[in-house]
VMD Tcl script that draws the C-alpha trace (Angstrom):
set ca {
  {73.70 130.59 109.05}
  {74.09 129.98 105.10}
  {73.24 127.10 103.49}
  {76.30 124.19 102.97}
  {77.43 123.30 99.32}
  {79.57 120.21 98.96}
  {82.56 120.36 96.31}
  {85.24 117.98 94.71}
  {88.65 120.29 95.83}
  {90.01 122.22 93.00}
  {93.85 123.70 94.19}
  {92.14 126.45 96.40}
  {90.27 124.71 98.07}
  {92.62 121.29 98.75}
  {95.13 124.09 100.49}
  {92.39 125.31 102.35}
  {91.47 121.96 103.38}
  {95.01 121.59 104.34}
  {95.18 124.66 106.51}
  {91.47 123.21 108.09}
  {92.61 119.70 109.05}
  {96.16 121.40 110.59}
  {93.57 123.55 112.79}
  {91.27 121.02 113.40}
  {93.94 117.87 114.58}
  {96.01 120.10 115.87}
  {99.61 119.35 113.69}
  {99.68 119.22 110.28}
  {98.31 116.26 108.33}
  {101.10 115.19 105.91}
  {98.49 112.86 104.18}
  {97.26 115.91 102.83}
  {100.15 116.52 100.37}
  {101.41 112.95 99.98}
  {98.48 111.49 98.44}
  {97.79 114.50 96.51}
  {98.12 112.75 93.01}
  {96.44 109.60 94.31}
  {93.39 110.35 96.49}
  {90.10 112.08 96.01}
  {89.22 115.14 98.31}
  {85.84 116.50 98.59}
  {84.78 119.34 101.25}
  {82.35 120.80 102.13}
  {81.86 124.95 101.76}
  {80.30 127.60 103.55}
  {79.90 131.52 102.90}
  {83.23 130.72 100.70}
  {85.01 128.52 103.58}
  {85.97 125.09 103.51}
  {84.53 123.95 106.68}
  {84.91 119.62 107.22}
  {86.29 117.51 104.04}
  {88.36 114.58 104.01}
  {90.15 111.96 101.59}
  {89.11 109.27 100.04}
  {90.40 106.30 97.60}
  {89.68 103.08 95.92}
  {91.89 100.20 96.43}
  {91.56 96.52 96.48}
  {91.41 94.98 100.22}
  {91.50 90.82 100.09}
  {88.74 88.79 101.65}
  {88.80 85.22 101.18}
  {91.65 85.41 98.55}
  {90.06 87.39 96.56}
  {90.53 91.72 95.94}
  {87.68 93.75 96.51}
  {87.34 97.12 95.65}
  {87.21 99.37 98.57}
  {86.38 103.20 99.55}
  {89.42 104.08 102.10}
  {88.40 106.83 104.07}
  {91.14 108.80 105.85}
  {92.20 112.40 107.40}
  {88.72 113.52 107.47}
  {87.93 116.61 109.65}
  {84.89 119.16 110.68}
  {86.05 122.56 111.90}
  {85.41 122.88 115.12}
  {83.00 125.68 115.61}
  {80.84 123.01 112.93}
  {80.48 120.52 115.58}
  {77.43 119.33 117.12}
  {75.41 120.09 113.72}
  {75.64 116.20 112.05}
  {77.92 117.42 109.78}
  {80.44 114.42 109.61}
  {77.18 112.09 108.44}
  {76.56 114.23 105.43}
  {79.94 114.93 104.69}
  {80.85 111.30 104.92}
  {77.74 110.39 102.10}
  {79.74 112.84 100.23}
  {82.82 111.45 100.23}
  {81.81 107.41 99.33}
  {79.49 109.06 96.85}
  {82.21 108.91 93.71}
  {84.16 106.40 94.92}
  {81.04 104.16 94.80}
  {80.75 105.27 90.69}
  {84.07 104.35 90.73}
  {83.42 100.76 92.08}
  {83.89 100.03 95.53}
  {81.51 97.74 97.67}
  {82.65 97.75 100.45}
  {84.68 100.79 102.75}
  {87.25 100.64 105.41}
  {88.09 103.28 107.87}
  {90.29 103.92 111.02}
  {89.05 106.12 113.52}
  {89.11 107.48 117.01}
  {85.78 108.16 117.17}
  {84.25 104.14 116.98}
  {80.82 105.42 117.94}
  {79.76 107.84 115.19}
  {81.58 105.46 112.40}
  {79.28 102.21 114.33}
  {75.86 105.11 114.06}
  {77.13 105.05 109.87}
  {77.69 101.38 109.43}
  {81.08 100.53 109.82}
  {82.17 97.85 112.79}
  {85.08 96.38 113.53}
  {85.83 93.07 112.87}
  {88.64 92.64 115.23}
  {91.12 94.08 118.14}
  {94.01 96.01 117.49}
  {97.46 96.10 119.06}
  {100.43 97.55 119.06}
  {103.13 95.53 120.77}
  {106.40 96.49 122.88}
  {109.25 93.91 123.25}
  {112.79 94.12 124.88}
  {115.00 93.96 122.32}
  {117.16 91.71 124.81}
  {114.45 89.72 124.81}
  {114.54 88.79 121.70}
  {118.14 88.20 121.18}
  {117.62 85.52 123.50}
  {114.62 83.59 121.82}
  {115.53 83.78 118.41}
  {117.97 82.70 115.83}
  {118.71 84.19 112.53}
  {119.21 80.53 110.90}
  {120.50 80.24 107.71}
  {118.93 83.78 106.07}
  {120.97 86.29 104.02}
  {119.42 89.85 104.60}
  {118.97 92.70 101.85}
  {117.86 96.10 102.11}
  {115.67 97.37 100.08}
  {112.34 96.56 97.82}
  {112.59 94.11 95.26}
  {110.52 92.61 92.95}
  {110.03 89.29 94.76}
  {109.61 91.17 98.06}
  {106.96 93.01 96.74}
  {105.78 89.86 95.12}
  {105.82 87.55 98.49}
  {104.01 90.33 100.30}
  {100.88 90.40 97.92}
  {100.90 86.17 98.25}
  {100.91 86.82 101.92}
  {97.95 89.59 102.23}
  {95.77 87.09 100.39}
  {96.31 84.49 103.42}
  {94.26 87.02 105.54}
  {90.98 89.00 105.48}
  {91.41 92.79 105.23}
  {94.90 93.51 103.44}
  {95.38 96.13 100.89}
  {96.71 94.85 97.20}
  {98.67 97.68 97.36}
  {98.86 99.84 94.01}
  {102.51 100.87 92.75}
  {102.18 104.06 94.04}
  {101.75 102.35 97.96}
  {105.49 101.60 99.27}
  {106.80 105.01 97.97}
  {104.18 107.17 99.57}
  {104.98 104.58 102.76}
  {108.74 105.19 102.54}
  {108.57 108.89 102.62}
  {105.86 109.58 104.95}
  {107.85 107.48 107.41}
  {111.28 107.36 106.59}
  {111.07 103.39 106.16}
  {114.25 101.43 105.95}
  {112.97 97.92 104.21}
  {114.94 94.40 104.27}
  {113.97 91.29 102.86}
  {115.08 87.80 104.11}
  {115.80 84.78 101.87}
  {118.17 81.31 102.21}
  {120.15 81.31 99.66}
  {119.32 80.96 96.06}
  {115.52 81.37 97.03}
  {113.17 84.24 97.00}
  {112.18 86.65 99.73}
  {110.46 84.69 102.42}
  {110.46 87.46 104.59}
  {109.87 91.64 104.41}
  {110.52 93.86 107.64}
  {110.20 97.47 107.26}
  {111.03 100.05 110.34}
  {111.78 103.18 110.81}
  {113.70 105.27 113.86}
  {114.02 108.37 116.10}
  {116.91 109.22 117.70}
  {116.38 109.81 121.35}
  {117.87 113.11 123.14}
  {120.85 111.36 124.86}
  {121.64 107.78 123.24}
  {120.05 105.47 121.26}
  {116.53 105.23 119.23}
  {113.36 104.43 119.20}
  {112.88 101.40 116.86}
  {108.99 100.93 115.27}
  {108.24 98.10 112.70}
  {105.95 98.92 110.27}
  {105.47 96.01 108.20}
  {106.14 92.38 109.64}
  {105.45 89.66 106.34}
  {106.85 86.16 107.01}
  {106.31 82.90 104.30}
  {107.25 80.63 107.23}
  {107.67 80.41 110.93}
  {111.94 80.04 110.48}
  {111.68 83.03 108.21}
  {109.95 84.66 111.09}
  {112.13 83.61 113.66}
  {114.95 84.88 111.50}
  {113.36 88.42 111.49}
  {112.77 88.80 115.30}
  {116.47 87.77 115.95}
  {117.20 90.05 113.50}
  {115.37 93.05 115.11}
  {116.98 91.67 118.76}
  {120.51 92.54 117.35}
  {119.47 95.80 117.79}
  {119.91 95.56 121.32}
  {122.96 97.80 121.72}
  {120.95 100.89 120.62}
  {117.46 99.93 120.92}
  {115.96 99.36 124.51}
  {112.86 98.17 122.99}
  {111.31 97.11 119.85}
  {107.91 98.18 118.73}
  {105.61 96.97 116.60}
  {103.20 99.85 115.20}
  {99.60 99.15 116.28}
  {98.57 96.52 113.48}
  {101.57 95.40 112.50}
  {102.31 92.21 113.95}
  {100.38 89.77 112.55}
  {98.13 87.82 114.94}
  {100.21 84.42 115.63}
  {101.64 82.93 118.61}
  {105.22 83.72 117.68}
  {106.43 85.78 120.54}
  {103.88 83.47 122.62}
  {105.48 80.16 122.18}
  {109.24 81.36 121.76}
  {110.21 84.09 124.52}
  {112.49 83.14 127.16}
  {110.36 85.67 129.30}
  {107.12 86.56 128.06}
  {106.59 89.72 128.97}
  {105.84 92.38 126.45}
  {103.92 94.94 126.51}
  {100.57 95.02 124.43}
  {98.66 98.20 124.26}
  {94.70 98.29 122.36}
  {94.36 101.06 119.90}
  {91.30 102.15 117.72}
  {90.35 99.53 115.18}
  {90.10 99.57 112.01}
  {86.35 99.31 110.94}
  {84.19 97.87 107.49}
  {81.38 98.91 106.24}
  {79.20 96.77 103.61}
  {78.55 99.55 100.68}
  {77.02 96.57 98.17}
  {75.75 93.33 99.70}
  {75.57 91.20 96.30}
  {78.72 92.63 94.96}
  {80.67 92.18 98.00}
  {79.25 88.72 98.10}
  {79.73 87.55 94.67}
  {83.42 89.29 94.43}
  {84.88 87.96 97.70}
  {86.60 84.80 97.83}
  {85.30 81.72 99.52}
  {85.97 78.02 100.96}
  {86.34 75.83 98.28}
  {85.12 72.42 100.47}
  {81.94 74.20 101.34}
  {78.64 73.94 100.34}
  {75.87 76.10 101.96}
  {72.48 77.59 101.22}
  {70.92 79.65 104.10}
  {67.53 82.88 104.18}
  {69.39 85.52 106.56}
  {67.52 89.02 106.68}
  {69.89 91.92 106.58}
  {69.17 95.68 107.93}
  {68.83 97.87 105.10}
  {71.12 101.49 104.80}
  {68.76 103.52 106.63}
  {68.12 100.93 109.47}
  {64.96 101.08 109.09}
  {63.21 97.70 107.27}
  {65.13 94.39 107.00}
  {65.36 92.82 103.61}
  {65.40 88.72 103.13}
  {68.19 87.27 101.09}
  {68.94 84.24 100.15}
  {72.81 83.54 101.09}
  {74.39 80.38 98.52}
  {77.57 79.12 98.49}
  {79.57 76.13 96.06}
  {82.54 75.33 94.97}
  {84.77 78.93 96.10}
  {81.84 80.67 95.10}
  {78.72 82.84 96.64}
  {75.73 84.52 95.88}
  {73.42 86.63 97.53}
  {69.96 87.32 96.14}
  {66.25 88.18 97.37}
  {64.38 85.81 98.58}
  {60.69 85.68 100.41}
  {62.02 82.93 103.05}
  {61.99 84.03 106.07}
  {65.54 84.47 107.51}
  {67.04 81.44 109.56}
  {70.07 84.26 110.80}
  {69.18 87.98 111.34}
  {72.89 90.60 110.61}
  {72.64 94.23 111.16}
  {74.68 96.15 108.66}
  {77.32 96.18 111.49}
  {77.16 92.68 111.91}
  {76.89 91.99 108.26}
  {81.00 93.20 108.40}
  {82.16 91.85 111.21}
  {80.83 88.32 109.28}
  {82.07 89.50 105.79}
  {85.61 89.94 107.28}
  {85.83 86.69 109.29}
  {85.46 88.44 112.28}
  {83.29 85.66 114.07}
  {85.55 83.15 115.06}
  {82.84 80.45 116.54}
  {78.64 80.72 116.80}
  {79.44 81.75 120.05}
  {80.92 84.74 119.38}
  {78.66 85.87 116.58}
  {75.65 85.54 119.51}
  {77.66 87.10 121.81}
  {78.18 89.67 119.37}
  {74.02 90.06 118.98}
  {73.71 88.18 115.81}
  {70.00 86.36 115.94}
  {69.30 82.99 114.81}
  {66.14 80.78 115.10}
  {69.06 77.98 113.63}
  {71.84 77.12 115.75}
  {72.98 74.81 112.45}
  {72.51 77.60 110.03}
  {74.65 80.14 111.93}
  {77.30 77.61 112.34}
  {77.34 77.36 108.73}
  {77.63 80.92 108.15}
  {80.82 81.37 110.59}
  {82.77 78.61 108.73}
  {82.09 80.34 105.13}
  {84.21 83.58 106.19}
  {86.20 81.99 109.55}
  {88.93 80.04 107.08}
  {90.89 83.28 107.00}
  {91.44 85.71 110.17}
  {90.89 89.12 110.14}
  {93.97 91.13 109.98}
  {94.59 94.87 108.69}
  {98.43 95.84 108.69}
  {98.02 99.43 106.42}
  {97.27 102.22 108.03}
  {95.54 105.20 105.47}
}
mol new
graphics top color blue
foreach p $ca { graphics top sphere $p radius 0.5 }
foreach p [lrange $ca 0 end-1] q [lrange $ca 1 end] { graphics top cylinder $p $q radius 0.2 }
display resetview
């Protein structure tokens, strides 16, 4: 068997990465051509063949407030007579090598396979869901209130969603480019919710599929509320679509994880189903420290020991926080709190909600006090990833 080269994709070889990845999943990978202009592709070659590849991109992702740059991995692929060989590993150091020149710290991925992105680095920080309601259902539990609807994307829409992704750990700043590629790929129809002579305190976007004899199928895609009335507003909205749509699905992710169906439906009875999560990986420990945001009210200076890349030393670190900001830096102390690189993201991304579950999780401490005080730096925001790549 010849040796493997690995390539950035010229034209040739991004359509025969295309024709790969439609062989590979099965269907063709629109992803492929819509982010084209935006994403990098590299692949990996051999006796003239692209044989695995996949796409890659910076974008900002906010933790603590704050945007971090991030390598978004997505519609990756080895050729299936290339299984078994360890392939995906190598091609995957391929693909965060140049968007790691290009600055990201940190990487986020969603995949099927949970066990060979956990044997890389990545973990995920929390479970995902998507959700099925009766549109009936909500008819009944909500009230629209005193909220004019628009369709379309307007500035302040776009505006009120970037306030809102900073209010959680994990949400893309989306670039310009984000809501158009969105749109098409899905066929989005976007509305925004406001009282009147106010901004957008609310953005729903959905999209639908006819079914064969009557009706559609009705899947919300982005679900961004300022308020809980603006909220309410938008479910009573979606329950007016209760003459053509049985149900009302939110895509997995999209919901945002408060109790508002919890606390409001007449009948709670919807149907949540778990899909793969979405997964972080720590690419730069000081960088990701010192860019993140942090508690402003909180001052903290703990040794934790951290797993190297390789897995196979731990390094001591010195962990400081003050006044909304953090360092990281070598220390000799030993380590009052011991992360794995898996861990390391699941604590990055607020992912520990309690000491309890970080032990639960595996996370060793000789310092019940210090790992307390390493949960409350990250736990101020939840964990929540809404964009799918």
């Amino acid at each position: 068997m010849s040796e493997l080269t690995f390539a950035p994709a010229d034209e040739g070889l991004w359509q025969q990465y295309d024709k790969l990845a439609t062989r590979s999943y099965g269907h063709q990978v629109g992803d492929i051509t819509a982010l084209r202009e935006h994403a990098d592709l590299r692949v990996a070659i051999r006796d003239g063949q692209v044989v695995a590849g996949g796409l890659g991109f910076v974008v900002d992702q906010f933790f603590g407030g704050s945007p971090v740059p991030s390598a978004c991995l997505g519609a990756g692929c080895v050729a299936p007579e290339e299984r078994g060989q360890h392939l995906a590993a190598r091609m995957t150091a391929e693909r965060l090598r140049p968007l790691r020149e290009r600055g990201a710290v940190i990487s986020a991925t969603s995949t099927s396979s949970n066990g060979y992105a956990r044997r890389l680095g990545w973990e995920a920080p929390v479970q995902v869901f998507a959700w099925s309601v009766a549109a009936d259902d909500l008819k009944r539990s909500f009230t629209g209130g005193n909220f004019s609807i628009g369709h379309g994307l307007t500035d302040d829409a776009r505006s009120l969603q970037r306030d809102l992704a900073r209010q959680w750990n994990g949400p893309v700043l989306r670039p310009v480019w984000w809501s158009s590629w969105k749109e098409n790929k899905s066929a989005l129809a976007t509305y925004r919710f406001h009282s009147p002579g106010h901004p957008a305190a609310g953005v729903l976007s959905l999209a639908t599929k006819r079914h064969e004899r009557h009706g559609v199928s009705l899947v919300v895609h982005d679900f961004w509320a300022a308020t809980e009335p603006a909220s309410a507003a938008m479910l009573a909205f979606l329950g007016r679509h209760n003459t053509r749509a049985e149900t009302i699905e939110f895509r997995r992710g999209a919901l945002p994880p408060y109790p508002t169906l919890l606390h409001n439906l007449h009948r709670f009875r919807p149907i949540a189903e778990s899909w793969h999560p979405w997964m972080l990986r720590i690419l730069d420990v000081p960088e990701a420290v010192r860019l993140r945001g942090w508690p402003t009210d909180l001052t903290t200076a703990v040794p934790i020991e951290i797993e190297n890349e390789t897995g196979t030393s731990w390094d001591r670190w010195m962990f400081q926080m003050k006044a909304g900001t953090a360092e990281i830096t070598p220390t000799p102390a030993e380590g009052q709190v011991t992360f794995t690189r898996r861990q390391l993201a699941v604590w990055y991304a607020g992912g520990y909600r309690s000491a309890t579950s970080a032990r639960m999780a595996g996370v060793r401490a000789v310092s019940e006090k210090a790992l307390a005080s390493l949960v409350r730096s990250t736990a101020d925001l939840e964990p929540w990833l809404p964009d799918h790549f």
